[in-house]
C-alpha positions in Angstrom: 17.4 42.6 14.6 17.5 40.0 11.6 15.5 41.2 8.8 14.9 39.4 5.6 14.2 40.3 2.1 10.8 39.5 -0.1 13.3 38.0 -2.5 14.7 35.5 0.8 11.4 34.5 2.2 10.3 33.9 -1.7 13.3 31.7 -2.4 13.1 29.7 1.3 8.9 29.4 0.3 10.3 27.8 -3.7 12.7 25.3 -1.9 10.0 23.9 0.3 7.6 23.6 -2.0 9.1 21.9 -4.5 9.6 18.6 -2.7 6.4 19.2 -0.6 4.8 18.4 -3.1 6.5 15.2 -3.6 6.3 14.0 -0.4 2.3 15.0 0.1 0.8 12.9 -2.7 3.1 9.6 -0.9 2.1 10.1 2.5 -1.4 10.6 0.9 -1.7 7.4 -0.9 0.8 5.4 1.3 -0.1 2.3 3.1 0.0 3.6 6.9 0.5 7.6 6.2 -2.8 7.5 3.4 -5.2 6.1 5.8 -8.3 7.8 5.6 -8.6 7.5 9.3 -5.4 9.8 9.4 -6.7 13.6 9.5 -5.3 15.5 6.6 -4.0 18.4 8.5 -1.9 15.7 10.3 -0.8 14.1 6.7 -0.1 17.7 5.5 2.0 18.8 8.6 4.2 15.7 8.3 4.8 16.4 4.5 6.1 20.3 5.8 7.9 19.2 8.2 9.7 16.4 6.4 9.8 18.6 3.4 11.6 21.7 5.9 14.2 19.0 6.2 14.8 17.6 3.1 14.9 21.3 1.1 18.2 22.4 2.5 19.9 19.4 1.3 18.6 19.1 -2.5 21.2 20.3 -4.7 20.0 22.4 -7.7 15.7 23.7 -8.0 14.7 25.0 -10.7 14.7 28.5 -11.6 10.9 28.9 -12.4 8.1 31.0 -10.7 5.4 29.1 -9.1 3.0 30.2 -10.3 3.9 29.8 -14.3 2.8 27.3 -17.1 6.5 26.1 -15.9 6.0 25.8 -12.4 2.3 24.1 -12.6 4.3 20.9 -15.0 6.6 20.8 -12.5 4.3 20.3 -9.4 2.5 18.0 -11.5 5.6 16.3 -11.9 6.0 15.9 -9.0 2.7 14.6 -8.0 2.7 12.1 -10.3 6.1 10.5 -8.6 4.8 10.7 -5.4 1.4 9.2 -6.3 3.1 6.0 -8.1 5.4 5.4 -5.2 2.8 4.9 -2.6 0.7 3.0 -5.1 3.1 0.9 -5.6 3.8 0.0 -1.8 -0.4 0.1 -1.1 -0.4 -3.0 -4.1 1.1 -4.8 -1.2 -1.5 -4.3 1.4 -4.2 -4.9 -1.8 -2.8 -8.2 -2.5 -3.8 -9.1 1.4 -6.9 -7.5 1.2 -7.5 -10.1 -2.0 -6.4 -12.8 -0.1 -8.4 -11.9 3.2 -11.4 -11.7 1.1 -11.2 -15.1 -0.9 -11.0 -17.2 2.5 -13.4 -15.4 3.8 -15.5 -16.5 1.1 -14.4 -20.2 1.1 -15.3 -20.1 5.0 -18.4 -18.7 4.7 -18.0 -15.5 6.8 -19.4 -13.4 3.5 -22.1 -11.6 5.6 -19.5 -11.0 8.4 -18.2 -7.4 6.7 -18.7 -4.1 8.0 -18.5 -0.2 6.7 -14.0 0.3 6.5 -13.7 4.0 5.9 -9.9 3.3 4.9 -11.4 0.8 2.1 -14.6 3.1 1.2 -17.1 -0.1 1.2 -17.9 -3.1 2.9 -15.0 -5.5 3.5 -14.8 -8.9 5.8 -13.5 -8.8 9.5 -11.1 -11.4 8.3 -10.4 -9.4 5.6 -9.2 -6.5 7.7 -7.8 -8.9 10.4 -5.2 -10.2 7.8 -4.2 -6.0 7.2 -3.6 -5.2 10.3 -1.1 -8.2 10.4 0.5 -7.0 7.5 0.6 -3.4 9.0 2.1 -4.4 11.7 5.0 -6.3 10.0 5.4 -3.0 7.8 5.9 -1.4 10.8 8.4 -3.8 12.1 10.2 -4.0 8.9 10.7 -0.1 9.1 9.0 -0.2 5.9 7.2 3.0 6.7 10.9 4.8 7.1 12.5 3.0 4.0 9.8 4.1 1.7 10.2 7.5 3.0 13.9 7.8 2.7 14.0 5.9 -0.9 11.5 8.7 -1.6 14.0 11.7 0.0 17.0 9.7 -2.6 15.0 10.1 -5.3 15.5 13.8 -5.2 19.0 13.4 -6.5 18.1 10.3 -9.4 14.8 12.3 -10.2 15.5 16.3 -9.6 13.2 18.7 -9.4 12.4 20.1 -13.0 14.1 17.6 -14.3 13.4 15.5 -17.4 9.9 14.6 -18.2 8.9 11.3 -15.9 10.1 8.1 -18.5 6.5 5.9 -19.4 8.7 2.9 -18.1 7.9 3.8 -14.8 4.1 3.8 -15.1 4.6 0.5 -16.5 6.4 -1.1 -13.7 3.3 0.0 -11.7 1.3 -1.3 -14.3 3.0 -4.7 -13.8 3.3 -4.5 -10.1 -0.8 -4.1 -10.3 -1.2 -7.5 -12.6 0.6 -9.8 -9.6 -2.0 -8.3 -6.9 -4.1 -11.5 -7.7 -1.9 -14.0 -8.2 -0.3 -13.1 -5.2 -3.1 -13.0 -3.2 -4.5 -16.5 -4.6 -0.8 -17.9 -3.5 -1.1 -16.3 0.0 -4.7 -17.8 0.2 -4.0 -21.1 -1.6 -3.2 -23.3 2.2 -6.4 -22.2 3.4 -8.4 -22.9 -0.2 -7.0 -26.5 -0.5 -7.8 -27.0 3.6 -11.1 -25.6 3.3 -11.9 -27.4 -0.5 -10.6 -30.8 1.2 -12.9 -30.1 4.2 -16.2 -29.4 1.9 -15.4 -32.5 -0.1 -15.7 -34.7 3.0 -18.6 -33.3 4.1 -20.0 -33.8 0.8 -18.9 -37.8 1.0 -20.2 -38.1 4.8 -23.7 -36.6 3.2 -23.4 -39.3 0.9 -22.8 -42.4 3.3 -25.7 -40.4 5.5 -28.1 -38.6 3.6 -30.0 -38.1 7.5 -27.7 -35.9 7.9 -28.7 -32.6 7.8 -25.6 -30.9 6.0 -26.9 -27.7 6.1 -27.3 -27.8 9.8 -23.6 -28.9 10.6 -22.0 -27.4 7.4 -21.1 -24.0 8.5 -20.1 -24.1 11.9 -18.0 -27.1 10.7 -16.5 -25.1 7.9 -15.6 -21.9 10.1 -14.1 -24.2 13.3 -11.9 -25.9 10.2 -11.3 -22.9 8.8 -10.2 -21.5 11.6 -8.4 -24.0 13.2 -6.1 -24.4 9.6 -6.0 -20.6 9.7 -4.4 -20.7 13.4 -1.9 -23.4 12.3 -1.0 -21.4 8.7 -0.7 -18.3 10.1 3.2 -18.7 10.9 3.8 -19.3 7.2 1.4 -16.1 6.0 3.1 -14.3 8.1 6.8 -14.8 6.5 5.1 -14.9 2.9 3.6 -11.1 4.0 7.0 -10.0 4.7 8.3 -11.3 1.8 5.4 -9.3 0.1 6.6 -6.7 1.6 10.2 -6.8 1.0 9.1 -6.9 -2.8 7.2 -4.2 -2.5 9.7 -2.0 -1.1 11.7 -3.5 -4.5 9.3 -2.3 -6.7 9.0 0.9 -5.3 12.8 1.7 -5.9 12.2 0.3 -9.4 9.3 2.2 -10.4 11.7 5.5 -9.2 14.4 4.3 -11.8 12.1 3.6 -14.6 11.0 7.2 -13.8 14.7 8.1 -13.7 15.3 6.4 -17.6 
C-alpha cells in the first residue's frame, strides 16, 4: 500500500497552485475560454487540469506558505500576468466589435441589437456576426493553443515568486488598448466610404427629384448597398482579422517580456 506524507500532499497541493493561478485569470478573461457563456466550473477544471500538467515541469517554486503576506503577493502576482495576457488577446476581438458596430451604424441597423451576455449590454447582430468570424479564424489559427502555450513559456521568463512584474508591461497593454479604434475604423473604413458614397448619391438623386420620397427608399437602399459591399469586402476583412490576430498574438508575447524586464 502507497502512503503519503502531510508534508507530500502539501508540497504536490503548492506546485499546482502556483501556476493555477496563472492560468485561471487567462482562461477567465481570454477571448474563447472567458466567455461568459462558458460555465465556470468548466473554466476552472481546464485551468487544474492544465495546471496538473504544467507543475511537474516548472523548475524552481518558491519556498513560501500559502497562506502568508508572501504567498498572497505572489498569487496576486500571478493574477495580474494572467489577467494582462488575455486582455491583451481580447483587444483583438474589441477592435471587431468596434468595427461591427460603426457599420452597423453607417447602415442603419442601430435598432437591430439584442441582450449579448458575453458583452453584458446591447450589441448589433452585425456586430456579433463580425465576432464570430473572427472567432472562428482564432480557432483556425490555433490561436487559442498558442496563447496558451506562450502562457505555459512564460513560466520559465517569468518564475513563480520571482521579481516584482516590470510597469513596462502594463504599458504595452496600455498601448495595445489605444490601437483598438484605429484599428477598428481601418477594418471598417471599405464599408464607410461604400456606404458615405451611396448616401451622397441618394442625397444628389433627391436633389434632381425632390418627389422622391427619400425617406421611403433610403433605408432599404442603404442596407441592400450595405450589404451587397459587405458580401464583396468580406474576403479582404477576413485576411485583415487575421492579421489582427497574428498581432495580437505578438503583443501578447510582448506584454510577457516587458513583464520579464
Amino acid at each position: 500500500m502507497v502512503e503519503f506524507t502531510s508534508a507530500q500532499l502539501y508540497s504536490w497541493l503548492v506546485a499546482f497552485l502556483w501556476p493555477f493561478f496563472r492560468l485561471l485569470a487567462l482562461i477567465g478573461t481570454a477571448p474563447l475560454f472567458g466567455e461568459s457563456t462558458i460555465p465556470r466550473r468548466a473554466k476552472i477544471a481546464l485551468s487544474a487540469m492544465i495546471a496538473m500538467v504544467v507543475s511537474p515541469t516548472i523548475a524552481q517554486l518558491p519556498v513560501v506558505p500559502v497562506y502568508s503576506f508572501g504567498g498572497l503577493m505572489i498569487i496576486l502576482n500571478e493574477i495580474g500576468i494572467g489577467l494582462a495576457t488575455g486582455f491583451a488577446m481580447r483587444l483583438v476581438f474589441a477592435t471587431v466589435q468596434q468595427a461591427g458596430e460603426i457599420i452597423g451604424l453607417q447602415m442603419g441597423l442601430s435598432f437591430a441589437s439584442f441582450f449579448d451576455r458575453a458583452a453584458g449590454g446591447q450589441t448589433m447582430v452585425l456586430s456579433r456576426f463580425l465576432n464570430l468570424i473572427a472567432m472562428l479564424l482564432f480557432l483556425a489559427l490555433d490561436g487559442h493553443l498558442l496563447m496558451l502555450g506562450t502562457l505555459v513559456d512564460s513560466f520559465n521568463g517569468l518564475p513563480i515568486g520571482g521579481t516584482p512584474l516590470s510597469a513596462g508591461g502594463a504599458m504595452a497593454v496600455a498601448r495595445a488598448g489605444g490601437m483598438v479604434f484605429s484599428s477598428g475604423l481601418l477594418l471598417a473604413l471599405p464599408m464607410i466610404a461604400a456606404l458615405l458614397t451611396l448616401n451622397l448619391a441618394m442625397g444628389i438623386l433627391n436633389r434632381a427629384s425632390p418627389q422622391l420620397s427619400i425617406f421611403a427608399v433610403g433605408f432599404p437602399v442603404t442596407l441592400s448597398g450595405g450589404l451587397l459591399v459587405l458580401m464583396l469586402v468580406m474576403p479582404q476583412m477576413g485576411t485583415y482579422m487575421q492579421h489582427m490576430i497574428e498581432a495580437g498574438l505578438e503583443a501578447v508575447g510582448t506584454v510577457l517580456g516587458q513583464f520579464a524586464r
